[in-house]
C-alpha positions in Angstrom: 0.0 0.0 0.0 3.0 2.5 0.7 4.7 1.6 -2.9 1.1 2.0 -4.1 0.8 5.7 -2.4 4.3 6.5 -3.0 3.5 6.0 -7.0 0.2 8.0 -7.1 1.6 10.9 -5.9 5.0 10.3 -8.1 2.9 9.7 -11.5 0.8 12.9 -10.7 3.3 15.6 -8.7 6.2 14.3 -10.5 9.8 13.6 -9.0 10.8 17.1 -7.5 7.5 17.0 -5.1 7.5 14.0 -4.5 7.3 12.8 -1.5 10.5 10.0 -1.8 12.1 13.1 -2.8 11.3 14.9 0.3 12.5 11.7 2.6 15.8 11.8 0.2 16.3 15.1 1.7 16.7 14.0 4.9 14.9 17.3 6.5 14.5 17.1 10.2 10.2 17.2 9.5 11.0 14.1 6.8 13.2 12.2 9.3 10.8 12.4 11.9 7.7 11.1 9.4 10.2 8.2 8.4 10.8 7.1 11.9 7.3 7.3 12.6 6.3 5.3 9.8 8.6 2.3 10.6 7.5 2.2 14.5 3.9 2.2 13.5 4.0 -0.4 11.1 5.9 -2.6 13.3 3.7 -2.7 15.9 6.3 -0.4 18.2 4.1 2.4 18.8 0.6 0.4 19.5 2.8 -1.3 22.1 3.9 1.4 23.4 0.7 3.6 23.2 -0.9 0.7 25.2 2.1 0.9 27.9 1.6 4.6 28.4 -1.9 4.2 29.4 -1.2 1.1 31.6 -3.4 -0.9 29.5 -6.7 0.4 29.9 -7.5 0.5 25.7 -6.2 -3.3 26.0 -8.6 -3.8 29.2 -11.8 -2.2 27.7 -11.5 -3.5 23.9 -11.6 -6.9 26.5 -14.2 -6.7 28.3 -16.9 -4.4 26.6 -19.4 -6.5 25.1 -21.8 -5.1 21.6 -24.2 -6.3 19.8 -23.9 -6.0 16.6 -25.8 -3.9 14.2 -25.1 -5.7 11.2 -24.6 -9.6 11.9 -24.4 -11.9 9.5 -25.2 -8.8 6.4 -24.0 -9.4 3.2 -20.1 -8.0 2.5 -21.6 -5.1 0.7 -23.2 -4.3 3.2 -21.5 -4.3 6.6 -18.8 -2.7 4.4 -20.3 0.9 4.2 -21.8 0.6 7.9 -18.3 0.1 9.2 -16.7 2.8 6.9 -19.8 5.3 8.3 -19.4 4.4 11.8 -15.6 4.4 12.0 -15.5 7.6 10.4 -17.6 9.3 12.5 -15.8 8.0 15.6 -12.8 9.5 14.6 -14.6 12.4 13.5 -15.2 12.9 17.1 -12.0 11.8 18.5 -10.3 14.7 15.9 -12.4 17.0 17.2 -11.4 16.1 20.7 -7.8 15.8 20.0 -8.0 19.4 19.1 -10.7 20.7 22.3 -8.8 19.7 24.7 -5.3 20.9 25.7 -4.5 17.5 27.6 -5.2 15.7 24.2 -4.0 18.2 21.9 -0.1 18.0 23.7 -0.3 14.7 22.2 -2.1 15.3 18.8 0.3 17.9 18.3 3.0 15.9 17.4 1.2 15.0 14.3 0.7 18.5 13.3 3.8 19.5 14.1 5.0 18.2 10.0 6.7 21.9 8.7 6.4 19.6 5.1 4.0 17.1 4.0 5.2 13.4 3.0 3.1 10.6 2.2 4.6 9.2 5.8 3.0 12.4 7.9 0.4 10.2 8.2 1.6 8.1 10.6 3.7 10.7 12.7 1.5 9.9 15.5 2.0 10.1 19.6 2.0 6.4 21.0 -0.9 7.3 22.8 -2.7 8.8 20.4 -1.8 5.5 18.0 -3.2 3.6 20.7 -6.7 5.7 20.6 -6.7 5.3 17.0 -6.7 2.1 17.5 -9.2 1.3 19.7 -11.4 3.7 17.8 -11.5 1.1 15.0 -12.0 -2.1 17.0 -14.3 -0.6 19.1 -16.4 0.5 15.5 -16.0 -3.5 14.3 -17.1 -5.0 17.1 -20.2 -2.6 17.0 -20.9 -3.1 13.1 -20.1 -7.0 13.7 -17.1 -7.2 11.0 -15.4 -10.3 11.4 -11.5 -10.3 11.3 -10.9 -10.3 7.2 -13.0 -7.3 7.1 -11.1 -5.1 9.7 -7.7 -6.1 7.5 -9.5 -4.8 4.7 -10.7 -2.0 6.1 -7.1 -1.0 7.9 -5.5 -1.5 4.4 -7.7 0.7 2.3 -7.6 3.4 5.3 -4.0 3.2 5.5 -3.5 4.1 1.8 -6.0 6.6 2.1 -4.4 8.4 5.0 -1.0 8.3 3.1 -2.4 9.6 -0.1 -4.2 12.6 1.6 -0.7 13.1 3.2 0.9 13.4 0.5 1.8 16.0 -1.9 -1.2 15.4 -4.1 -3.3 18.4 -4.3 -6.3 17.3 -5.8 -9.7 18.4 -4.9 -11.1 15.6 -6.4 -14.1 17.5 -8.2 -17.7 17.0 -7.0 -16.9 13.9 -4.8 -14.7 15.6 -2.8 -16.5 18.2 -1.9 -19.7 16.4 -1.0 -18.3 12.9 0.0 -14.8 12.6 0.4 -12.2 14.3 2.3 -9.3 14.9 -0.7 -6.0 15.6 -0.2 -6.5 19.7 -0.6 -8.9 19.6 1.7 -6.9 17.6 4.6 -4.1 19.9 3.9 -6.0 22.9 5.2 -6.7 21.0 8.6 -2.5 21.4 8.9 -2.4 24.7 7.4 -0.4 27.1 9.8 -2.8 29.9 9.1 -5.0 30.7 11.7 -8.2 31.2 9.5 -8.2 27.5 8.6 -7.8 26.5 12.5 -10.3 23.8 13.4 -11.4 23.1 10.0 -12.1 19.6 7.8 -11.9 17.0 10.4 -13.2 14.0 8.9 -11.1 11.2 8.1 -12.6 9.7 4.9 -15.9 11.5 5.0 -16.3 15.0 4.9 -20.2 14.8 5.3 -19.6 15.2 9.3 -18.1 18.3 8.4 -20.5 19.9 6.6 -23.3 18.4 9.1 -21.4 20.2 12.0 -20.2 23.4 10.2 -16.0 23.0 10.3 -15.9 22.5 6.9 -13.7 24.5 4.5 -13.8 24.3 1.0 -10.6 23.7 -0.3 -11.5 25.5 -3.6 -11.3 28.6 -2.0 -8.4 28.3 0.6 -4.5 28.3 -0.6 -2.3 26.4 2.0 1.1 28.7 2.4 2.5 26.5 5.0 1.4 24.0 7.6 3.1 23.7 11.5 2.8 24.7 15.0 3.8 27.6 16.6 5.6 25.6 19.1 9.2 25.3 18.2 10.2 22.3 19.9 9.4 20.1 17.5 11.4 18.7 15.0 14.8 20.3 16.9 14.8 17.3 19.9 15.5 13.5 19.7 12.6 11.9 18.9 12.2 10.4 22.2 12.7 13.2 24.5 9.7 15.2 22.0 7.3 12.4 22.9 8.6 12.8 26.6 7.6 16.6 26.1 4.3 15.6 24.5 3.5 13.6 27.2 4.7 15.4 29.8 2.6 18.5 28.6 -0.6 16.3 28.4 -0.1 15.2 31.7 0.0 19.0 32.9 -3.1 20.0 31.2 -5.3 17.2 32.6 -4.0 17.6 36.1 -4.6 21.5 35.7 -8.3 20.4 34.3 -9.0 18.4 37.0 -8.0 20.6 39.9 -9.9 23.5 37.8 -12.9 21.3 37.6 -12.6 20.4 41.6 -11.9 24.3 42.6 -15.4 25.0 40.6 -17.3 22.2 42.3 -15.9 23.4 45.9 
């Protein structure tokens, strides 16, 4: 699925923006992506992820108990059902990941790309891997897919999320502005400009956009940049920025909670 992204984006941006080129480059944003990539598709940073939060995610996927919505449905479909539900999961979780400042300290490590590679995709926080994660098992067991289906499902998303990562810039016409979340429109959820804060969300749909008004329409936005503000990124070792990350969400939830408690008092 990588080789397949990788290719797209080569046959349609050409060498020079491509994004082997940018990983060739060896930029401190394209090293990170690449290190990334390799812990998440080897399992590292799920293991991790699920280490950082003790093992709850592990614990609950466990013991919660669904009954399915679609059992025993034909493959075509339990296939759109799953794709609806696990999309509007994460739509949520996004939007969470961004609301609140305990969650965004991890999330930010994502955003924190100064260049976009096909590989961005997977510059996740362990924890937040680990979220991801459970968000989709969490959606199969509710839709009732059985295990072939979630490989099939975590394959086409995976090339998805590369290819909307990528330097592709498409807006893919008429179906990405009513159905689809396309490449130009994920790139203004990482623009740097403040304007395009908090906008496009969805994952593969971008009808929960449009149904809960943060969508943007890429026709009519130019990305100049995308980033944080926060310089920290992309300047440490890789292991002491997820420390910070971590470290930073911890602050924010404890400063939550005791805000929460001083209210209730």
């Amino acid at each position: 699925m990588t080789g397949l992204a990788f290719a797209v984006e080569w046959l349609f941006v050409g060498w020079a923006r491509s994004s082997l080129r940018g990983l060739l480059k060896h930029s401190a944003s394209s090293r990170r992506d690449l290190w990334c990539f390799l812990f998440d598709v080897t399992s590292v940073w799920l293991f991790l992820g699920n280490l950082l939060t003790l093992g709850v995610l592990t614990w609950l996927v466990r013991r919660i108990q669904f009954e399915p919505i679609a059992p025993a449905m034909s493959v075509w479909v339990w296939i759109p059902i799953y794709f609806l539900v696990t999309d509007f999961a994460f739509y949520l979780l996004h939007r969470a990941l961004h609301r609140f400042p305990s969650l965004w300290a991890l999330h930010k490590y994502h955003h924190s790309a100064t260049e976009f590679t096909a590989l961005t995709a997977r510059r996740l926080h362990p924890v937040e891997s680990a979220l991801s994660s459970f968000t989709f098992v969490i959606g199969g067991a509710l839709v009732g897919v059985p295990t072939e289906g979630l490989f099939l499902f975590t394959s086409l998303d995976f090339c998805r999320s590369l290819l909307i990562h990528s330097n592709l810039q498409s807006t893919w016409g008429s179906v990405g502005r009513w159905l689809l979340i396309s490449p130009a429109a994920h790139h203004i959820h990482h623009s740097a400009d403040r304007k395009h804060y908090d906008r496009n969300f969805g994952g593969i749909f971008c009808i929960w956009d449009r149904l809960f008004g943060t969508w943007s329409e890429p026709a009519f936005a130019k990305v100049i940049s995308i980033g944080v503000a926060d310089e920290v990124f992309n300047r440490r070792t890789m292991a002491e920025e997820i420390v910070f990350a971590l470290k930073e969400s911890g602050r924010s939830l404890f400063a939550s909670v005791f805000q929460y408690r001083g209210k209730r008092g």
